[in-house]
C-alpha positions as CSV (number, residue, x, y, z in Angstrom):
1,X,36.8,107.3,86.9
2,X,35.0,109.9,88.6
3,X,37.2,112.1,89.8
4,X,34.5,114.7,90.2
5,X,33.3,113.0,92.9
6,X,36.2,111.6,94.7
7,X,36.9,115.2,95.0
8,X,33.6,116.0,96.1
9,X,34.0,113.3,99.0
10,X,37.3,114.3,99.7
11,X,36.2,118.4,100.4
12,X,33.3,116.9,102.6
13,X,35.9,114.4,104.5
14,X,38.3,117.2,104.5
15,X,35.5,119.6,106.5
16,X,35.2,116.6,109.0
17,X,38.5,116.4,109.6
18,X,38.5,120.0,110.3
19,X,35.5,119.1,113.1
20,X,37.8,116.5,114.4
21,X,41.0,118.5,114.9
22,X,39.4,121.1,117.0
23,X,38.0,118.5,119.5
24,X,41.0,116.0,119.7
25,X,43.9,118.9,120.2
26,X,45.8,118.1,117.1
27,X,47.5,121.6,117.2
28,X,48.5,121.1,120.9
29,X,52.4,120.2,119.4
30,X,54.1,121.6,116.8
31,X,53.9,119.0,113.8
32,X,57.1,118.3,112.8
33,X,56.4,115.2,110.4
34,X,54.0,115.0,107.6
35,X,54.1,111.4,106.9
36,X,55.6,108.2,108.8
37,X,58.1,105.2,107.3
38,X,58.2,102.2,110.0
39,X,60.7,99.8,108.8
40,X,59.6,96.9,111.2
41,X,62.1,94.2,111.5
42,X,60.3,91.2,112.5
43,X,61.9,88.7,114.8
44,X,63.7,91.0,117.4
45,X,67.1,92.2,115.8
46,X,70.0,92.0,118.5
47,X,70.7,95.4,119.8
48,X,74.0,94.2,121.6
49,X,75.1,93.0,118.1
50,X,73.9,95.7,115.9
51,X,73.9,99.4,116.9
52,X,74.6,99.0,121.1
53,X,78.1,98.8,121.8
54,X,78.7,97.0,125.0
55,X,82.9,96.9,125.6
56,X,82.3,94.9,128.9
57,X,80.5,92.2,127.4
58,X,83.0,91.3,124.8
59,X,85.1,91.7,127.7
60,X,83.2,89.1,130.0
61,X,82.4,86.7,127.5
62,X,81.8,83.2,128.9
63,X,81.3,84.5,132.1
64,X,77.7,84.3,133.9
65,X,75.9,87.6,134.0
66,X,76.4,89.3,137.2
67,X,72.8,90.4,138.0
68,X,69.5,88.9,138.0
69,X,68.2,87.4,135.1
70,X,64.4,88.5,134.9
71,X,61.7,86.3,136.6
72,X,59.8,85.7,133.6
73,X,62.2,84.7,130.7
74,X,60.9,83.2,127.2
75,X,63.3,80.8,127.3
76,X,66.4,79.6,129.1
77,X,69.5,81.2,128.9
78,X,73.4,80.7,129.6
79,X,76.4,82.7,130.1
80,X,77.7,85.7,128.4
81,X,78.2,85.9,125.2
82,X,80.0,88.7,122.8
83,X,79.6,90.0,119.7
84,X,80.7,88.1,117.3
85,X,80.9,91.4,115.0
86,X,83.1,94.2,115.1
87,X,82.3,98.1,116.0
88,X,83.4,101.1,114.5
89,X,82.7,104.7,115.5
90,X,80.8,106.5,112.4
91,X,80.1,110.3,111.4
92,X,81.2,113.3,113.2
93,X,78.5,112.0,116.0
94,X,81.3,109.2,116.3
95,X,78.2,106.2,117.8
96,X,79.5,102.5,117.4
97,X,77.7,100.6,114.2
98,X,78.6,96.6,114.4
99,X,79.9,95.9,110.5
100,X,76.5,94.4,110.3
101,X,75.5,97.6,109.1
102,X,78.2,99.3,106.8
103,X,76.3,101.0,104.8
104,X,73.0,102.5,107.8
105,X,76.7,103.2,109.3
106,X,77.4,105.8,106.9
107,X,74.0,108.0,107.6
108,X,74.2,108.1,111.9
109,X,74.8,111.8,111.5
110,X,70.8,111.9,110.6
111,X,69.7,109.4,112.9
112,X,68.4,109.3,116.4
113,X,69.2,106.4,118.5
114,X,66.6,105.1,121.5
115,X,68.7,102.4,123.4
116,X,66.0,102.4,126.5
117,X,63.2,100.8,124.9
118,X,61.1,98.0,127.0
119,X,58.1,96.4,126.7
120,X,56.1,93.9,128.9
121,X,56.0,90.6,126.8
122,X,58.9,88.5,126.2
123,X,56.7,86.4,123.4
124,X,56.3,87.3,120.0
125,X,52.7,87.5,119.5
126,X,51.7,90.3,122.7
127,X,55.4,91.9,121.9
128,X,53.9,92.5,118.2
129,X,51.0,93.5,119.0
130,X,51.8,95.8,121.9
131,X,54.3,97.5,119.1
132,X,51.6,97.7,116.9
133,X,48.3,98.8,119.1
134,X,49.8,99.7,122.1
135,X,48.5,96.4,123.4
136,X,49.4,93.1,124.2
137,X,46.0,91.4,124.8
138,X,43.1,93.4,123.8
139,X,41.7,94.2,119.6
140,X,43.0,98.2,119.1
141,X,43.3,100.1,116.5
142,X,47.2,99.9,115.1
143,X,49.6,103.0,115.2
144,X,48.5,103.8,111.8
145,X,45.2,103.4,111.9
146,X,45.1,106.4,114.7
147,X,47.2,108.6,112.3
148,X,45.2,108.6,109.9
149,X,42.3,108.9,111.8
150,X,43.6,112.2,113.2
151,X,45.3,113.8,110.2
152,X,43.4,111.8,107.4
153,X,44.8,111.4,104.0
154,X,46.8,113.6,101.9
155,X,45.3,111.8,98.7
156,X,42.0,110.9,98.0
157,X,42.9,108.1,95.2
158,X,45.0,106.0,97.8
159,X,44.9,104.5,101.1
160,X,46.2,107.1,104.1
161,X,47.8,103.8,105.6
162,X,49.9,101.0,103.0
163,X,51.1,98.0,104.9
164,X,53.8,96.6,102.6
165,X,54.3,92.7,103.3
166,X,53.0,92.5,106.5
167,X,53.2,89.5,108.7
168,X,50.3,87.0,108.9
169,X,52.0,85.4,112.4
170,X,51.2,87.4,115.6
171,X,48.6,89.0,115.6
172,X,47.9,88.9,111.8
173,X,45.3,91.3,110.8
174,X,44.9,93.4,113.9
175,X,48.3,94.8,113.7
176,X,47.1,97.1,110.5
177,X,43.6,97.0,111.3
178,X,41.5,100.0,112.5
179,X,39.6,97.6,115.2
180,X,36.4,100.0,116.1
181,X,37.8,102.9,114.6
182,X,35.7,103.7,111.3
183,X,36.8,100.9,108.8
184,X,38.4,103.7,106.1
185,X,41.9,103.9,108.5
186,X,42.5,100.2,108.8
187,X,45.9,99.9,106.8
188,X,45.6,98.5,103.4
189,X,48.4,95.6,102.9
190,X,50.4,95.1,99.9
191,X,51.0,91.3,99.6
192,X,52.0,90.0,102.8
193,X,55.0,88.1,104.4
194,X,54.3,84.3,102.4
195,X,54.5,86.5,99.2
196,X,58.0,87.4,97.3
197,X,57.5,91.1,97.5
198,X,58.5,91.2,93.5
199,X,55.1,89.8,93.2
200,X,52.9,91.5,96.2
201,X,49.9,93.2,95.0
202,X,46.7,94.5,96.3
203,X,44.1,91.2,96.1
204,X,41.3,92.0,93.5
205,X,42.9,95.2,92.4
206,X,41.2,94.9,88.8
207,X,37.5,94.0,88.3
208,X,37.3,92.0,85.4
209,X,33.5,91.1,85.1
210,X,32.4,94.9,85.4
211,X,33.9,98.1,83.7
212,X,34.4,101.4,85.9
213,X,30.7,102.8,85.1
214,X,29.1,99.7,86.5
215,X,31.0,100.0,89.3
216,X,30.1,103.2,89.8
217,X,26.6,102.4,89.5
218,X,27.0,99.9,92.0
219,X,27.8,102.0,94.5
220,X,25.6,104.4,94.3
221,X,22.8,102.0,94.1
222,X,24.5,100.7,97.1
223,X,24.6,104.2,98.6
224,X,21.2,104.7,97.8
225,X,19.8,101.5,99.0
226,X,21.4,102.4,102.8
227,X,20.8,105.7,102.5
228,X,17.3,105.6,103.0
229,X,17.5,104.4,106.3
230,X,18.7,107.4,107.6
231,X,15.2,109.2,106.9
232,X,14.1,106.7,109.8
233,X,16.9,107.2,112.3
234,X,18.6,103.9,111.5
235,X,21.9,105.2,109.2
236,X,24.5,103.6,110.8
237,X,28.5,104.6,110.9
238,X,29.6,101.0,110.0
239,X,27.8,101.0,106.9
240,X,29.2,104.7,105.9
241,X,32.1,103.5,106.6
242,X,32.0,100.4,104.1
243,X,30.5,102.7,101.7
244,X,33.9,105.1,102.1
245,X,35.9,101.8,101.5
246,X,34.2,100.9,98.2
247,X,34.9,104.2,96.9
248,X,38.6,103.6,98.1
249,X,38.6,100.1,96.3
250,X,37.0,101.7,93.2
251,X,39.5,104.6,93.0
252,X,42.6,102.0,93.6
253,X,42.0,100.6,90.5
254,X,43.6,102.8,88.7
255,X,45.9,104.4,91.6
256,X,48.0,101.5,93.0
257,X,49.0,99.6,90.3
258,X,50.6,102.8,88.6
259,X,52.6,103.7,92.3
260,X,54.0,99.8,92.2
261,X,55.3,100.0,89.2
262,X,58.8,100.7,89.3
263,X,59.9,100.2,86.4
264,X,60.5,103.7,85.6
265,X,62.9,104.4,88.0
266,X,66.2,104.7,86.4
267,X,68.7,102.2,87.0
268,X,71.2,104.2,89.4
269,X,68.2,104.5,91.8
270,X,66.9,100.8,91.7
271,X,70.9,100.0,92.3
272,X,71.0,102.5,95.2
273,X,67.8,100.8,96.9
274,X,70.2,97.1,96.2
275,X,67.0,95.9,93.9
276,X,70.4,95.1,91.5
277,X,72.2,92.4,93.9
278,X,69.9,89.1,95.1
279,X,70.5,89.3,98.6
280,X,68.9,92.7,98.7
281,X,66.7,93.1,95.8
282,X,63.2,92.0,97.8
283,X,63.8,94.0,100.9
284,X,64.8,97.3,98.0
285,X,61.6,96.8,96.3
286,X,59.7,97.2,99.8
287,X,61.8,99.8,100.5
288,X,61.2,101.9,96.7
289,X,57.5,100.9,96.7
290,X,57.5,102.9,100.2
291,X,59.2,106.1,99.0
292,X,56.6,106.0,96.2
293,X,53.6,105.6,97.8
294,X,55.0,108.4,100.2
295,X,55.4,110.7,97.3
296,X,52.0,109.9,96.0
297,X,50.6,111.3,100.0
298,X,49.9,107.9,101.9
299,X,50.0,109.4,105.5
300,X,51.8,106.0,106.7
301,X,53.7,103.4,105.3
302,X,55.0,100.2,107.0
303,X,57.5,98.2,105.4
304,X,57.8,94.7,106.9
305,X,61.1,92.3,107.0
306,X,59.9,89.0,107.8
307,X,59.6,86.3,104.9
308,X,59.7,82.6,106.2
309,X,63.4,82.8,106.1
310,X,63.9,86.3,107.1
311,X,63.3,86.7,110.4
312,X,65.3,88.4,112.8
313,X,64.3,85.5,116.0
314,X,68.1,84.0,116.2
315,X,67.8,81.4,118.8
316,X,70.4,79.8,117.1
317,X,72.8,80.2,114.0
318,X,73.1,84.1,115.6
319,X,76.3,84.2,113.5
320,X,75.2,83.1,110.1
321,X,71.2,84.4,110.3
322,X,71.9,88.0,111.9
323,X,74.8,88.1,108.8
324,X,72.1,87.2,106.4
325,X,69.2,88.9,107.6
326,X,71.4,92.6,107.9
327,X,72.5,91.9,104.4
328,X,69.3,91.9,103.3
329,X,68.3,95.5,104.1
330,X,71.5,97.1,105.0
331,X,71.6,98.6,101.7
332,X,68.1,99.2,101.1
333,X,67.6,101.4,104.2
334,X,70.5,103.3,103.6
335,X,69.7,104.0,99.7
336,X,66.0,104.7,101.0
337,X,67.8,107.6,103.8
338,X,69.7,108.7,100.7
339,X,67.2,108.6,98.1
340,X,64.5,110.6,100.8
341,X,67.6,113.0,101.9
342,X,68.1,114.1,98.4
343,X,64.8,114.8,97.2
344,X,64.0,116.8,100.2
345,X,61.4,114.3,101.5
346,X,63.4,113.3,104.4
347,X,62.5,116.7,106.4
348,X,59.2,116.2,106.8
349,X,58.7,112.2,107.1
350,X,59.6,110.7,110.1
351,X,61.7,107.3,109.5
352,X,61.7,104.1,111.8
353,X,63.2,101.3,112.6
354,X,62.6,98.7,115.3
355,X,61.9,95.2,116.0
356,X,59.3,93.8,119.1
357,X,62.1,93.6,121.6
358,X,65.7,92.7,121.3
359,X,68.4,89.8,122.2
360,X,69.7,89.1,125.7
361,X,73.6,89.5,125.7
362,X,73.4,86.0,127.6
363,X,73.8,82.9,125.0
364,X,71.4,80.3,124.7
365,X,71.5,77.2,122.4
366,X,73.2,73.7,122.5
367,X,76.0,75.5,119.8
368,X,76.0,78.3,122.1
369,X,75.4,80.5,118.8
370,X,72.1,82.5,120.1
371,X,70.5,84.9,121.8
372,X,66.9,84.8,123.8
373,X,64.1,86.9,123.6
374,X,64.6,90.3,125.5
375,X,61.9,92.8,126.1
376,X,63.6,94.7,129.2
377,X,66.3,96.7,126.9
378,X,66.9,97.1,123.2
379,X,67.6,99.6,120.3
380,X,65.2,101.5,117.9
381,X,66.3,104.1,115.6
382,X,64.6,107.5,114.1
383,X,65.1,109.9,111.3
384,X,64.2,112.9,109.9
385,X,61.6,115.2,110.5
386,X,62.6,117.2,112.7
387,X,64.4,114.3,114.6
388,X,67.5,115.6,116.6
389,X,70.5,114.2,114.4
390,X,73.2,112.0,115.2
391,X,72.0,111.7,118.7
392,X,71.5,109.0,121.4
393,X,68.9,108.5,124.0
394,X,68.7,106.7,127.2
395,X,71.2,103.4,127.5
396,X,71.3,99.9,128.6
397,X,73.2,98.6,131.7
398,X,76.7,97.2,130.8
399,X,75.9,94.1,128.9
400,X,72.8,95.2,126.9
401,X,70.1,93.4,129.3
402,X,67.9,95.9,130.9
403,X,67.0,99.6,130.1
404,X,69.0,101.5,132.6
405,X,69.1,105.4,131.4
406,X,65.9,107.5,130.6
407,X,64.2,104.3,130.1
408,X,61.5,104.8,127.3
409,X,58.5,102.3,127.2
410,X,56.7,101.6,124.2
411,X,53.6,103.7,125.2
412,X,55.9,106.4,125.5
413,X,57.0,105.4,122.1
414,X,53.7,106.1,120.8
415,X,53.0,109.2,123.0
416,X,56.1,110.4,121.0
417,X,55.6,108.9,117.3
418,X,52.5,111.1,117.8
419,X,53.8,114.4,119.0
420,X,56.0,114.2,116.0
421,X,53.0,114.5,114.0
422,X,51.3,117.7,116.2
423,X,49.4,114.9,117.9
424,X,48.8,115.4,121.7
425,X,48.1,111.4,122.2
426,X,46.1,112.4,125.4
427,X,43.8,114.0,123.1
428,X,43.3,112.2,120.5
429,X,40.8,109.9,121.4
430,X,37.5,107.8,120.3
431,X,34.4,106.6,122.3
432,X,33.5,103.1,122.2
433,X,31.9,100.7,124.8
434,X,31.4,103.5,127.0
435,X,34.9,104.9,127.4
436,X,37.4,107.0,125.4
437,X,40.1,105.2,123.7
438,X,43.5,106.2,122.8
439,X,46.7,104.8,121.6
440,X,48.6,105.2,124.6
441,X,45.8,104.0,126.4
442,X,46.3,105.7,130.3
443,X,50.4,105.7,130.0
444,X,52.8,107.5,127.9
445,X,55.0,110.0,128.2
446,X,56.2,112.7,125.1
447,X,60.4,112.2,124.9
448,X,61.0,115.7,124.3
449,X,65.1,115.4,124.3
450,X,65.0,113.7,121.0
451,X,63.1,116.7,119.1
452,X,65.5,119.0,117.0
């Protein structure tokens, strides 16, 4: 396989990210996290029904909301309506979890809550991307594709960013994609959300028509070939860059297919993770496919809930769909927590869990049985890494609808997601067009209250 080589490239792109560090600030903060797990719930999970307990609006149900709705709404809504799930207080931090989550409930004493998020975009497409990128309207380079272009990878024979079942819908591609960073941090995606993640694989992974010494050859022919131009002034970083992506695709081969297979994980674990019951088994095998790759020293890993049926975007059927939808990964993410906690993992990778926006508390559908599009106030969730534990940031007003306390937008998201990784996101920057880029693009804002 090489492996001379790979380590060869590895020391030289090592060195350059040395180079790099000492111009974009990386050692500005104090890096807390090593590696980052976004569990992306597609759709826009209910906040008011899931993790942000709202007394008053189970109290006011049926009533119109007593405030102005926003001026631009997705779609139109009715009166109040409550939870149709119950709360309980959980942990010695004692914060509300709807029975949606029973089993997440059991593991708020490691978890950070955000209930202040907003974003700009009540539609799913710029709400997804602006999650993503940082942007709702423009091609950027996607969360992960910036951390990896700042910290690089931690293996050599794997991707620094995996993109586990990814969503085709909503800005597709660009949400994993490095845009004009150089083509080696664009995320590499496992399957994708048409795909039953039992069967997602990396496309091509095995060359049949050539064995590993001819594809060796083949690149350094190919190496050769564009080398040459650099004697005349005309090397390019795109093609360096492709070349760097052959020698990932080469090294996969071998790499990948061994990290999927899960089939030596005992049976206790793969019942932990749910892979043992069918309402959770797909969602589990994301979930211990993650922890793996993690292990193995992918520097990001996103792990994406959205199959056909699956999404979280409960215009109507709130009742049955939100049931459904929790069931599915209730016990996964809280056997991943568990399964990270206990293998001492969990103290250096920061966990997350959002959706693009959340629900308004106001009903909308002829069965009055859903909940709208709402980008003005919802929940997210962190853990680990030197998260502060069993701690809540920032609130909603009364009924869940706008982001009253410490609101936290999602460039200051970023801002933060970066800090956690000794990122100063003001620093960390690229030139294109003329200009410096960055994640956070001109905004963002570190939320220091929610380091340990």
């Amino acid at each position: 396989m090489g492996l001379g080589y790979s380590a060869a490239m590895n020391l030289i792109y090592s060195e350059e990210m040395k180079k790099l560090s000492s111009s974009v600030g990386l050692t500005k903060n104090k890096q807390r996290a090593k590696r980052i797990l976004f569990l992306f719930m597609k759709g826009g999970p209910s906040q008011v029904d899931t993790f942000d307990y709202k007394p008053r609006l189970q109290y006011e149900h049926g009533n119109p909301l007593p405030f102005q709705k926003p001026k631009i709404q997705f779609a139109k809504t009715g009166n109040l309506l409550a939870s149709p799930w119950k709360f309980k207080r959980y942990g010695e931090c004692g914060h509300h979890v709807s029975d949606l989550f029973p089993n997440v409930a059991q593991h708020v004493d490691d978890l950070c809550f955000i209930h202040s998020m907003h974003g700009t975009n009540p539609a799913h497409g710029a709400a997804v991307l602006k999650l993503h990128t940082g942007s709702d309207n423009f091609i950027r380079p996607s969360m992960g594709s910036w951390v990896s272009y700042g910290l690089g990878t931690e293996n050599d024979n794997l991707p620094s960013y995996v993109s586990i079942c990814p969503t085709l819908a909503h800005g597709g591609a660009q949400n994993w994609g490095s845009a004009f960073l150089p083509s080696i941090h664009q995320g590499c995606p496992i399957g994708n959300a048409s795909v039953d993640p039992l069967e997602a694989k990396v496309r091509h992974i095995s060359n049949v028509n050539h064995s590993f010494s001819q594809q060796r050859a083949q690149i350094e022919m190919i190496r050769s070939l564009n080398g040459s131009n650099d004697k005349w002034g005309m090397g390019s970083s795109a093609w360096k860059g492709r070349i760097k992506n052959f020698e990932m695709a080469y090294k996969m081969q071998t790499s990948v297919p061994l990290v999927q297979d899960i089939s030596g994980e005992s049976k206790a674990i793969q019942s932990l993770y749910g892979i043992d019951k069918d309402i959770s088994e797909s969602f589990g095998h994301q979930c211990l496919m993650a922890r793996r790759f993690l292990e193995q020293g992918v520097r990001f890993v996103q792990v994406t809930h959205s199959a056909l049926k699956a999404q979280w975007d409960q215009h109507g059927n709130l009742r049955r769909d939100h049931a459904e939808r929790a069931a599915q990964v209730d016990k996964p993410i809280a056997g991943l927590l568990a399964d990270l906690k206990s293998r001492g993992m969990l103290e250096d990778t920061l966990v997350i869990w959002a959706g693009e926006f959340g629900r308004t508390p106001t009903v909308q559908g002829p069965k009055f049985d859903g909940r709208d599009h709402n980008p003005h106030g919802f929940t997210i969730w962190l853990a680990g890494a030197g998260v502060k534990p069993g701690f809540s940031y920032g609130s909603t007003d009364e009924f869940g609808y706008y982001a009253e306390e410490n609101p936290v937008h999602v460039h200051d998201f970023h801002a933060t997601l970066l800090a956690f990784m000794g990122i100063d996101h003001e620093e960390l920057t690229y030139h294109f067009a003329g200009r410096d880029f960055r994640l956070t693009d001109v905004h963002g804002r570190v939320i220091q209250d929610i380091f340990s």
